[in-house]
PQR file with spaces between the fields and no chain letter, atoms N, CA, C, O and H, PARSE charges and radii, in Angstrom:
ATOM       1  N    UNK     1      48.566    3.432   21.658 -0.4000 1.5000
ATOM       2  CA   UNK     1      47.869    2.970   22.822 -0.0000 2.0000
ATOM       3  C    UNK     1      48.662    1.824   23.421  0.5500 1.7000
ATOM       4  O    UNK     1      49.189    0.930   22.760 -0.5500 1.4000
ATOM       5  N    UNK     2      48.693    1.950   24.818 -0.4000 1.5000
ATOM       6  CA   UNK     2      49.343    1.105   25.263 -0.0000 2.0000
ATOM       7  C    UNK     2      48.488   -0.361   25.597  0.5500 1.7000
ATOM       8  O    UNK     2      47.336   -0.434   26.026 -0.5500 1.4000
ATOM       9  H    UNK     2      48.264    2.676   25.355  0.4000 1.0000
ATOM      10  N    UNK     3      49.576   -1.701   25.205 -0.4000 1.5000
ATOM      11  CA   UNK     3      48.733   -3.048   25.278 -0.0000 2.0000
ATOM      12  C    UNK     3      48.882   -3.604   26.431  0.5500 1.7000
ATOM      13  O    UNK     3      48.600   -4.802   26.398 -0.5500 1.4000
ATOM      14  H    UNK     3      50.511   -1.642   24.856  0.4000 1.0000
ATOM      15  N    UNK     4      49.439   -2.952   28.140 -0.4000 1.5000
ATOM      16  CA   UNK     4      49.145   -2.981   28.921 -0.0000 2.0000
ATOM      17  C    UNK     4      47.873   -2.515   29.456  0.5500 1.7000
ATOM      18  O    UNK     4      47.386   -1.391   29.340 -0.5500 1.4000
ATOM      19  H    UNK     4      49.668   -1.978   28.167  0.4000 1.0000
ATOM      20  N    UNK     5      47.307   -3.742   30.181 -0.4000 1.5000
ATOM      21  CA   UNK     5      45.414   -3.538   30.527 -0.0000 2.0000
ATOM      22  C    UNK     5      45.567   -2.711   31.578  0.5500 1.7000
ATOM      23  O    UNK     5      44.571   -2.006   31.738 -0.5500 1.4000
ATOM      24  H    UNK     5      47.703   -4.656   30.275  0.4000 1.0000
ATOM      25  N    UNK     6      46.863   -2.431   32.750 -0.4000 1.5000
ATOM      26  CA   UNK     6      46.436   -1.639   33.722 -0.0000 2.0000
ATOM      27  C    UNK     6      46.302   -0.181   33.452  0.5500 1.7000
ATOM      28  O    UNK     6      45.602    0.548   34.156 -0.5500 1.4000
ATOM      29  H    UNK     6      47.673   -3.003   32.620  0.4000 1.0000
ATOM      30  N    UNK     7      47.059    0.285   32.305 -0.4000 1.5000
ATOM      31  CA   UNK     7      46.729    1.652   32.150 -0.0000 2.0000
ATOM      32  C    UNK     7      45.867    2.207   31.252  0.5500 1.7000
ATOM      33  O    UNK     7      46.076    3.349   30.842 -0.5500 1.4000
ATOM      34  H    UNK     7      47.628   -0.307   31.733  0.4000 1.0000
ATOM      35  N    UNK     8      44.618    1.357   30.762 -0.4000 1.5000
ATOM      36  CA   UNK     8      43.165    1.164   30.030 -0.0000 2.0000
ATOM      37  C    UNK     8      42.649    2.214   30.505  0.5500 1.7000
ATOM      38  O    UNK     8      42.501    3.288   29.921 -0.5500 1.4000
ATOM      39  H    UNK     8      44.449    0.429   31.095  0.4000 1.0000
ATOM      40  N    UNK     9      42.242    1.829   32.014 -0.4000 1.5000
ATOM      41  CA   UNK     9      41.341    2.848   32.372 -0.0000 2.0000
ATOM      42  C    UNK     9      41.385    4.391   33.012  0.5500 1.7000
ATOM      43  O    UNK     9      40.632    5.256   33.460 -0.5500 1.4000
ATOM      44  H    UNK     9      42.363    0.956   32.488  0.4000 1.0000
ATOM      45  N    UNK    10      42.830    4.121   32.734 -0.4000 1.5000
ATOM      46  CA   UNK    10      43.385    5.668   32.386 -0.0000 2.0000
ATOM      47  C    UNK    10      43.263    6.525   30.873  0.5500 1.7000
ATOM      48  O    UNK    10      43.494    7.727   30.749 -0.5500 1.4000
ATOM      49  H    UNK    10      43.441    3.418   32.370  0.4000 1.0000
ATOM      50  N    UNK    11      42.911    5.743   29.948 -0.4000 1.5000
ATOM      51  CA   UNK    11      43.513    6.209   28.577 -0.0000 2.0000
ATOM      52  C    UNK    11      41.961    7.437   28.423  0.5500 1.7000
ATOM      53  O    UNK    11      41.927    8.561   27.923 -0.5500 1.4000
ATOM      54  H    UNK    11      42.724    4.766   30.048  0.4000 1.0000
ATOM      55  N    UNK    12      41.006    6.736   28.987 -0.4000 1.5000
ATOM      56  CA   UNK    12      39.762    8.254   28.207 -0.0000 2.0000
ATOM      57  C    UNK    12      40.044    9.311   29.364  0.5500 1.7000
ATOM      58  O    UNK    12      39.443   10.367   29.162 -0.5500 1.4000
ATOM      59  H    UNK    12      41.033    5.823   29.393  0.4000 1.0000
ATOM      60  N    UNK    13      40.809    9.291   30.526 -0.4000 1.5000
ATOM      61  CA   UNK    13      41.274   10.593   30.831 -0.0000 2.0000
ATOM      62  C    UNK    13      42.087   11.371   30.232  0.5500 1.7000
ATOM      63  O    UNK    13      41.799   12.495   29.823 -0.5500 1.4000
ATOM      64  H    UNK    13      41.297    8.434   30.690  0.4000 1.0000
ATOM      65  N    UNK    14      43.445   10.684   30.112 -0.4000 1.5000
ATOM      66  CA   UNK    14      44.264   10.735   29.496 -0.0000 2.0000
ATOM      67  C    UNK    14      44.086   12.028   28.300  0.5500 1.7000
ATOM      68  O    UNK    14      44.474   13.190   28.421 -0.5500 1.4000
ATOM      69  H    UNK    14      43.679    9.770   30.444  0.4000 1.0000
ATOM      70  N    UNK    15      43.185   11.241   26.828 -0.4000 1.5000
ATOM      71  CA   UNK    15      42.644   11.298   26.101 -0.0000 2.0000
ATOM      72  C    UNK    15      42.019   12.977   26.205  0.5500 1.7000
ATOM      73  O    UNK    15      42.335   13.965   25.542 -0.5500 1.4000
ATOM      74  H    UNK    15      42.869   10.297   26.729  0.4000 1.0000
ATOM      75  N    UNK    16      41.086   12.829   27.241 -0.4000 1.5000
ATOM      76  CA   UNK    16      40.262   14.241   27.905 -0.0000 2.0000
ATOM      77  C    UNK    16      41.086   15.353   27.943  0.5500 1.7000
ATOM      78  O    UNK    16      40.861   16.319   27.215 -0.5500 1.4000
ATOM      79  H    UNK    16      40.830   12.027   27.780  0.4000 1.0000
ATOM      80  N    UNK    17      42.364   15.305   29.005 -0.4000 1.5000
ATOM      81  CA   UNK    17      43.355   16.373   28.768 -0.0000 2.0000
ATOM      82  C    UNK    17      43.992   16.756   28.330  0.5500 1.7000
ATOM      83  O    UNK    17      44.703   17.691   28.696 -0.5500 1.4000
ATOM      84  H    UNK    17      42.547   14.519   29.596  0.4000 1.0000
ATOM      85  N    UNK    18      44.001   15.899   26.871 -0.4000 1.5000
ATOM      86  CA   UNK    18      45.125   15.656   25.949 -0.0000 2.0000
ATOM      87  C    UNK    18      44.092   16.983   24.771  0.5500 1.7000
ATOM      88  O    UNK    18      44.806   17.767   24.146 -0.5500 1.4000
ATOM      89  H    UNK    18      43.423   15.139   26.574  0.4000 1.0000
ATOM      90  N    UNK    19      42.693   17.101   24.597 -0.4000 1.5000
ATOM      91  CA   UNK    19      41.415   17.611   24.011 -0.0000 2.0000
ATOM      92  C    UNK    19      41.705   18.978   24.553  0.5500 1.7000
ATOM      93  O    UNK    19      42.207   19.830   23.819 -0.5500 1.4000
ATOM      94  H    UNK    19      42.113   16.464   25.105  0.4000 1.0000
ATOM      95  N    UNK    20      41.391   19.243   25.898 -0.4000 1.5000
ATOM      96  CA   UNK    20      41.752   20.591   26.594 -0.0000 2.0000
ATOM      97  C    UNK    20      42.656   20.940   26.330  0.5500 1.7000
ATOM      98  O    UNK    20      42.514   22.130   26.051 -0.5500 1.4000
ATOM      99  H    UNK    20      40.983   18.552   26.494  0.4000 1.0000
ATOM     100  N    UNK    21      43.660   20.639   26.213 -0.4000 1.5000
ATOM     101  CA   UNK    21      45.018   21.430   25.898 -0.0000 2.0000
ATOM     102  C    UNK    21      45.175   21.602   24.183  0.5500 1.7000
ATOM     103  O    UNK    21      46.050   22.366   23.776 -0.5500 1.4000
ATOM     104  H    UNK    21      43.776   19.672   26.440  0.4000 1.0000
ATOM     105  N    UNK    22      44.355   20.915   23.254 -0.4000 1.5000
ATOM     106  CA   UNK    22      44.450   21.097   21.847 -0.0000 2.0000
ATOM     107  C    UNK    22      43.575   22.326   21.506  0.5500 1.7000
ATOM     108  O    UNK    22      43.837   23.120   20.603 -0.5500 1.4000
ATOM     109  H    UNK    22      43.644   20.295   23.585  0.4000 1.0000
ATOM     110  N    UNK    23      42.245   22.409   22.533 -0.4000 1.5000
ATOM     111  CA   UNK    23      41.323   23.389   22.392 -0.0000 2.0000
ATOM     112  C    UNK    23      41.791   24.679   22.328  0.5500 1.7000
ATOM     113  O    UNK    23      41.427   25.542   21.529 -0.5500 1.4000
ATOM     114  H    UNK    23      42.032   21.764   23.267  0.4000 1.0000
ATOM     115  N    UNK    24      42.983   24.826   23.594 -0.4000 1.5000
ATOM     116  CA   UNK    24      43.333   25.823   24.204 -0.0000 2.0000
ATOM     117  C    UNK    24      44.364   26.256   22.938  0.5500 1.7000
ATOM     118  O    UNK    24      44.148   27.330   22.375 -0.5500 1.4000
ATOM     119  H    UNK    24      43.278   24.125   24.243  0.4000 1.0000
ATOM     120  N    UNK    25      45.439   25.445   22.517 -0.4000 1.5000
ATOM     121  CA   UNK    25      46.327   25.537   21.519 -0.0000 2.0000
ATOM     122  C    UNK    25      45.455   26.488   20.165  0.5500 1.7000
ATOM     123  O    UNK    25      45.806   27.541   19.633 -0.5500 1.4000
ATOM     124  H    UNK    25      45.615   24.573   22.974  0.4000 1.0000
ATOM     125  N    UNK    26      44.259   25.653   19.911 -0.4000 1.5000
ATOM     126  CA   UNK    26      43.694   25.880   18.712 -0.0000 2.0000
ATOM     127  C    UNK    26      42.833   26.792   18.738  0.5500 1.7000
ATOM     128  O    UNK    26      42.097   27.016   17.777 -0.5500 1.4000
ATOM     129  H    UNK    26      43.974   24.797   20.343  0.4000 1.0000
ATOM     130  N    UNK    27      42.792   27.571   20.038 -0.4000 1.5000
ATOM     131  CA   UNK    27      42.132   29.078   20.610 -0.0000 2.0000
ATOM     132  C    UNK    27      43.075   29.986   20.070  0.5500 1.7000
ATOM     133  O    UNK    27      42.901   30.683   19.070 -0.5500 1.4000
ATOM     134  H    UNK    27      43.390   27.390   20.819  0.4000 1.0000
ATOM     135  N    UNK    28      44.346   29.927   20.973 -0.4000 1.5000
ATOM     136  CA   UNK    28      45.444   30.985   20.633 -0.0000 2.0000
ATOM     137  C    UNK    28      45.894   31.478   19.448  0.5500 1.7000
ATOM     138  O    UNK    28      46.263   32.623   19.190 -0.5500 1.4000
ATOM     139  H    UNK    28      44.487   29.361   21.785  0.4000 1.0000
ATOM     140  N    UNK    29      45.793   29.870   18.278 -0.4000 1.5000
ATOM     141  CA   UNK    29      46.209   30.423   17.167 -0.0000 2.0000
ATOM     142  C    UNK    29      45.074   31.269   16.350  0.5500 1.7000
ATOM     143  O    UNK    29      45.146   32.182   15.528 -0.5500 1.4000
ATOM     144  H    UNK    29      45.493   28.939   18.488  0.4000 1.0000
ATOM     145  N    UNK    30      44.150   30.656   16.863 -0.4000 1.5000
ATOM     146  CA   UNK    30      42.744   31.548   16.298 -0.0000 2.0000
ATOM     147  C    UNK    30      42.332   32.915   16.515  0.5500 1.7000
ATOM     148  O    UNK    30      41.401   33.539   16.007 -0.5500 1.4000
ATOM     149  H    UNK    30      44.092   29.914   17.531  0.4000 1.0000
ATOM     150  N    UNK    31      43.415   33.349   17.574 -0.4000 1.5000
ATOM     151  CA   UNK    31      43.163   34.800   18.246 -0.0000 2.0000
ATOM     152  C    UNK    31      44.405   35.393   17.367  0.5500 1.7000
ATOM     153  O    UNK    31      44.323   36.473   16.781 -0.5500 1.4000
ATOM     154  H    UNK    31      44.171   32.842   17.987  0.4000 1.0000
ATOM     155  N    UNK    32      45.793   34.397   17.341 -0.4000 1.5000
ATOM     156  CA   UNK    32      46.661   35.467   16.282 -0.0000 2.0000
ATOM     157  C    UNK    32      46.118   35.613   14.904  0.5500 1.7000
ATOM     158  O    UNK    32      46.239   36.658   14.265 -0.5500 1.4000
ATOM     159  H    UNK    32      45.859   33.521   17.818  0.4000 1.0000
ATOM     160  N    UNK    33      45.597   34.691   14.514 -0.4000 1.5000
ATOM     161  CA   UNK    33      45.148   34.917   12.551 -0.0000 2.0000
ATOM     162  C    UNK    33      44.632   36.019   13.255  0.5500 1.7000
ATOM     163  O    UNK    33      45.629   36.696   13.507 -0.5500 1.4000
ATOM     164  H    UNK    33      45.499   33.842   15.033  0.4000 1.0000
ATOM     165  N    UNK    34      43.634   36.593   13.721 -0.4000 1.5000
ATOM     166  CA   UNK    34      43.158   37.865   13.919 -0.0000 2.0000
ATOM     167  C    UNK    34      43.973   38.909   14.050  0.5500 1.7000
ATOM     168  O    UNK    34      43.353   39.937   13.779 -0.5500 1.4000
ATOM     169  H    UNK    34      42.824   36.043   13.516  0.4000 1.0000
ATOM     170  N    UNK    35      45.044   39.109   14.332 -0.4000 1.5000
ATOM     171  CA   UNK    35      45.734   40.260   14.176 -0.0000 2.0000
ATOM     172  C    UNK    35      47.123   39.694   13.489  0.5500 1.7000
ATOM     173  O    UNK    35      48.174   40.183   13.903 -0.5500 1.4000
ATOM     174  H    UNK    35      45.548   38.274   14.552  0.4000 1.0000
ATOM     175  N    UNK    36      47.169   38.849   12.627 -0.4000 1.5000
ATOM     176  CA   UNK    36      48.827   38.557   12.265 -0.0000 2.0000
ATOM     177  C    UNK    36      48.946   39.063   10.316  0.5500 1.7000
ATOM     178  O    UNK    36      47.997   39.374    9.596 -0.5500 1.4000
ATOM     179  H    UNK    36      46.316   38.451   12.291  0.4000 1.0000
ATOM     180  N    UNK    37      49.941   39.007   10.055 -0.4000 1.5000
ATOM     181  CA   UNK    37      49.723   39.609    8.674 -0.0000 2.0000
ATOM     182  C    UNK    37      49.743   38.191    7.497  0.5500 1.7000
ATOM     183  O    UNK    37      49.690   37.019    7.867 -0.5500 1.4000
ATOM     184  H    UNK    37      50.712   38.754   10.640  0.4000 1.0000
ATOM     185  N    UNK    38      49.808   38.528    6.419 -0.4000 1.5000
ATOM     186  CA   UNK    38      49.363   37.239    5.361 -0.0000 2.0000
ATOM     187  C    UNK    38      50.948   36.393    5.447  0.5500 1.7000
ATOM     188  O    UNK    38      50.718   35.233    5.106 -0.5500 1.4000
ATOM     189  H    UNK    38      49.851   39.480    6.119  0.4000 1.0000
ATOM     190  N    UNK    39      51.897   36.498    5.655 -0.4000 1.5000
ATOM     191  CA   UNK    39      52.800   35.460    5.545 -0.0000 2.0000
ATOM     192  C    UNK    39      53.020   34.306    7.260  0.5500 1.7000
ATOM     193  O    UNK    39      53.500   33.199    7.503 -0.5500 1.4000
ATOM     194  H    UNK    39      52.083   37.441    5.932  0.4000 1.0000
ATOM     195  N    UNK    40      52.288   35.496    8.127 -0.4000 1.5000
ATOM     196  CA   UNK    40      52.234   34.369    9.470 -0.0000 2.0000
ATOM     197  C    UNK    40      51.105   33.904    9.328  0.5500 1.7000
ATOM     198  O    UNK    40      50.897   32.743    9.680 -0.5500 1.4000
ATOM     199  H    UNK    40      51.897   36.395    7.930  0.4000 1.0000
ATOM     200  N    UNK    41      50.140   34.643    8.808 -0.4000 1.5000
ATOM     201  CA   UNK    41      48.405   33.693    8.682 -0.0000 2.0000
ATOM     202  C    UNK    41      48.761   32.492    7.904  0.5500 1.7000
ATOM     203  O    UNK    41      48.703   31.411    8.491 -0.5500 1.4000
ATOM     204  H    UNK    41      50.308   35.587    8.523  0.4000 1.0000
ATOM     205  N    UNK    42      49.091   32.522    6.767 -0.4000 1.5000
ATOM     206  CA   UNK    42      49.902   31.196    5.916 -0.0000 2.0000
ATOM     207  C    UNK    42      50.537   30.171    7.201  0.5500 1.7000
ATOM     208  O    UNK    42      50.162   29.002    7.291 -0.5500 1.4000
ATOM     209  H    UNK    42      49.138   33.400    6.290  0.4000 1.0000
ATOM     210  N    UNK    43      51.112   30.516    7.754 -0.4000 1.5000
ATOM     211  CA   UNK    43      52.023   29.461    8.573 -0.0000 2.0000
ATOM     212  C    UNK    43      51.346   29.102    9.671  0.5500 1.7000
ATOM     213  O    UNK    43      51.461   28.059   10.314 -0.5500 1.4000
ATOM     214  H    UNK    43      51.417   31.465    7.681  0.4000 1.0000
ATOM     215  N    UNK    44      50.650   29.991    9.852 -0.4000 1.5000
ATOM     216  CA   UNK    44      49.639   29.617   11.573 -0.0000 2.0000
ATOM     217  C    UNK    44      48.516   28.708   10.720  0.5500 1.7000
ATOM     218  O    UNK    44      48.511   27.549   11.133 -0.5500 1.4000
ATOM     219  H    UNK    44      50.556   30.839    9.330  0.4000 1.0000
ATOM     220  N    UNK    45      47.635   28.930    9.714 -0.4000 1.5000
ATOM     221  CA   UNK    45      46.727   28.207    9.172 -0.0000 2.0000
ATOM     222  C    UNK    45      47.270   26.699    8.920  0.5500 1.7000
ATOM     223  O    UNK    45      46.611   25.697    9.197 -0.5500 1.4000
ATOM     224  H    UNK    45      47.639   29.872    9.379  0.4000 1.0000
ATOM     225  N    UNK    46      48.469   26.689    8.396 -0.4000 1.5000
ATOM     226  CA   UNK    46      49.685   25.272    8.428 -0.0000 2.0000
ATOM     227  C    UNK    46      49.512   24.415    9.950  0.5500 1.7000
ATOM     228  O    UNK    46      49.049   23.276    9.997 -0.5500 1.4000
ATOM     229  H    UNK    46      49.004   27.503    8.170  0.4000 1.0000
ATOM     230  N    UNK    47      49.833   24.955   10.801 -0.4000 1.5000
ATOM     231  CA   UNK    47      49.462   24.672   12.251 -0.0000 2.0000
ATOM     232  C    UNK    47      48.034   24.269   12.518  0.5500 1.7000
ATOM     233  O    UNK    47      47.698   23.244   13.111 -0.5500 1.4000
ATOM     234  H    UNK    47      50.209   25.881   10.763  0.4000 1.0000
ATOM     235  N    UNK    48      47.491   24.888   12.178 -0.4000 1.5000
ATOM     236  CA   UNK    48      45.935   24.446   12.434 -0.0000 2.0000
ATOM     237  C    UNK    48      45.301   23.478   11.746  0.5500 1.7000
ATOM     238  O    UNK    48      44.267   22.847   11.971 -0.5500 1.4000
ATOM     239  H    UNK    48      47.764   25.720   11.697  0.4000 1.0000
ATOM     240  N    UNK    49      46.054   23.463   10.908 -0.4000 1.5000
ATOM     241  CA   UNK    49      45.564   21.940   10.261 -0.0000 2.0000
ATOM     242  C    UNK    49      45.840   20.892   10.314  0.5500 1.7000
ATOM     243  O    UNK    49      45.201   19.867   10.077 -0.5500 1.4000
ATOM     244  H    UNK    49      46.894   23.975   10.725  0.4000 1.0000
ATOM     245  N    UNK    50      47.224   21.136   10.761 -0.4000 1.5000
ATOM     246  CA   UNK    50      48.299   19.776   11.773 -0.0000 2.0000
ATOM     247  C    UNK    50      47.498   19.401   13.135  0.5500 1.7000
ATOM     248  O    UNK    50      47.203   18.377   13.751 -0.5500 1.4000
ATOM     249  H    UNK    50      47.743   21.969   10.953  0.4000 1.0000
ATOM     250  N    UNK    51      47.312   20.804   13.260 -0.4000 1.5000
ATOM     251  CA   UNK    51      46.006   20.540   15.432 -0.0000 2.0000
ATOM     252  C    UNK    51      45.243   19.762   15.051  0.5500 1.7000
ATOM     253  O    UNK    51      45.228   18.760   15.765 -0.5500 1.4000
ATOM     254  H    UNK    51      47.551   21.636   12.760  0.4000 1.0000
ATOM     255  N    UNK    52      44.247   19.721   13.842 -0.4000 1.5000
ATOM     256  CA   UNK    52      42.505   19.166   13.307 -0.0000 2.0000
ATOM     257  C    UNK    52      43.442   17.697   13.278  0.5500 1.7000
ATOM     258  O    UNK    52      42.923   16.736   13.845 -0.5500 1.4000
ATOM     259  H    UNK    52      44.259   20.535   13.261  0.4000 1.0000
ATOM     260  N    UNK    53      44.495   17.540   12.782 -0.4000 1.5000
ATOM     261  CA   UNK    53      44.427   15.863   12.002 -0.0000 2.0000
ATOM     262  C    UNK    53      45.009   15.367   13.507  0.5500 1.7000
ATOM     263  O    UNK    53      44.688   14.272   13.969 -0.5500 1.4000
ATOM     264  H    UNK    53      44.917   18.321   12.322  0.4000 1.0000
ATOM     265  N    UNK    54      46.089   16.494   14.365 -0.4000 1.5000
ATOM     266  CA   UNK    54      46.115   15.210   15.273 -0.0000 2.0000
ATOM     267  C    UNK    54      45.213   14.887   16.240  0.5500 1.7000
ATOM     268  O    UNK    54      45.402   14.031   17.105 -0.5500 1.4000
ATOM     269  H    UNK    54      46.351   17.383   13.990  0.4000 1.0000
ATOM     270  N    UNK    55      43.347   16.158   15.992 -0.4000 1.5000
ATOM     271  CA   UNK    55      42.589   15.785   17.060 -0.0000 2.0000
ATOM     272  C    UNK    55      41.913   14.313   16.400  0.5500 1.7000
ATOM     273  O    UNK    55      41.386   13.423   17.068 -0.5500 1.4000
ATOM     274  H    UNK    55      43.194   16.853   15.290  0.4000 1.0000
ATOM     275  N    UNK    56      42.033   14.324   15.368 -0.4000 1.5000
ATOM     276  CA   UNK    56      41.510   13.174   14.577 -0.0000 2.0000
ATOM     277  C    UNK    56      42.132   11.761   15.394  0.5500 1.7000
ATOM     278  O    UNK    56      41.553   10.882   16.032 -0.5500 1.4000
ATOM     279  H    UNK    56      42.462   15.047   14.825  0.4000 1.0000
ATOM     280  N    UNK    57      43.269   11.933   15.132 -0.4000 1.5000
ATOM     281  CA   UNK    57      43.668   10.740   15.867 -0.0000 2.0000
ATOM     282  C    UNK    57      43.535   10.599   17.348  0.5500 1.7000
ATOM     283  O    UNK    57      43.434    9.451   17.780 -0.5500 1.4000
ATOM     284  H    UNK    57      43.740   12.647   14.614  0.4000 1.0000
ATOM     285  N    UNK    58      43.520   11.571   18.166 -0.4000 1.5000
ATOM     286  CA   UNK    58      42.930   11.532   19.427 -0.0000 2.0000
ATOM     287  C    UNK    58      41.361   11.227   19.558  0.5500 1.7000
ATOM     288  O    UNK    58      40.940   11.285   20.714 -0.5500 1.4000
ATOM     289  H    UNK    58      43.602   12.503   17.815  0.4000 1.0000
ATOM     290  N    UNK    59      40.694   11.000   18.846 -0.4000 1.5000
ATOM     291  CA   UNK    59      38.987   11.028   18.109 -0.0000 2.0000
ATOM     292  C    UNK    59      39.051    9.748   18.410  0.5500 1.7000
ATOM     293  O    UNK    59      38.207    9.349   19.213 -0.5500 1.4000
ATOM     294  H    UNK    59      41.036   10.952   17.907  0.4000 1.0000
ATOM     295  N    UNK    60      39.928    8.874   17.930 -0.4000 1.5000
ATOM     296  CA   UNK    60      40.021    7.496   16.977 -0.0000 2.0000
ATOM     297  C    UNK    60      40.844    6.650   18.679  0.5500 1.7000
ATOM     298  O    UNK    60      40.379    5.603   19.128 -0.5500 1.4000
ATOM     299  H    UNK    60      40.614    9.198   17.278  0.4000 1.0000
ATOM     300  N    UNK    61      41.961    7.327   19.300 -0.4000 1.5000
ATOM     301  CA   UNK    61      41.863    6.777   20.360 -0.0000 2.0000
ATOM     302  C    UNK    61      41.185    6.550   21.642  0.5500 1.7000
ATOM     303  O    UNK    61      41.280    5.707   22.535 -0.5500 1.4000
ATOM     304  H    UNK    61      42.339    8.178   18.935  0.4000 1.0000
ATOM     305  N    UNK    62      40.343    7.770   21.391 -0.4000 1.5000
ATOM     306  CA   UNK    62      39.403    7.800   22.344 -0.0000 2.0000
ATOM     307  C    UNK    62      38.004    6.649   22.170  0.5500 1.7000
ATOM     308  O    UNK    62      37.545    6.077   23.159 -0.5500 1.4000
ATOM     309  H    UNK    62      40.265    8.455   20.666  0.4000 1.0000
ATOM     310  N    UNK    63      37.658    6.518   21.295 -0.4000 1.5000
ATOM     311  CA   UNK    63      36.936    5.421   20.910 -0.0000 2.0000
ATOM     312  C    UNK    63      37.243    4.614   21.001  0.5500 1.7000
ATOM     313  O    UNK    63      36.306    3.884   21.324 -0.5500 1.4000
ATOM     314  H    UNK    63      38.032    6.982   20.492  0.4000 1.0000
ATOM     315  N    UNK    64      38.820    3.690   20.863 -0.4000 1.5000
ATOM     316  CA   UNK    64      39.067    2.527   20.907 -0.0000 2.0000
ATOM     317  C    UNK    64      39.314    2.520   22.767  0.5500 1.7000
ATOM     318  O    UNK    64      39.961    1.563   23.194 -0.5500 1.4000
ATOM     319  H    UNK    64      39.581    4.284   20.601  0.4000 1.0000
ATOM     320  N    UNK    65      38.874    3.422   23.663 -0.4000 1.5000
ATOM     321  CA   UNK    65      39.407    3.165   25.153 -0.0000 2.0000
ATOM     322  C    UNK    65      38.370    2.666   25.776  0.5500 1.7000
ATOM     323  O    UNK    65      38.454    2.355   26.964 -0.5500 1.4000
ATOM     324  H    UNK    65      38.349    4.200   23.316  0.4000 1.0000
């Protein structure tokens, strides 16, 4: 987060489209596990758990805005 105050009240937009585009990410991969076989499901499930922790931290900046 930036410790410039003028771009504050940008950050829960910011933040907002930063959510939409993780949703969308964490759609697609959810549509390949559905048709992908067990060594890409392994690697796409890898991905999806990297998406969850960095919505976590987008969670955590969004609160502090």
């Amino acid at each position: 987060m930036s410790s410039d105050a003028k771009y504050r009240e940008h950050s829960r937009e910011t933040a907002i489209c930063v959510e939409m585009a993780l949703n969308t990410v964490e759609d697609d991969i959810r549509r390949e596990l559905e048709t992908s076989g067990s060594h890409a499901a392994d690697a796409l499930n890898r991905v999806l758990g990297k998406l969850r922790e960095r919505r976590k931290v987008l969670l955590k900046f969004t609160a502090a805005a």
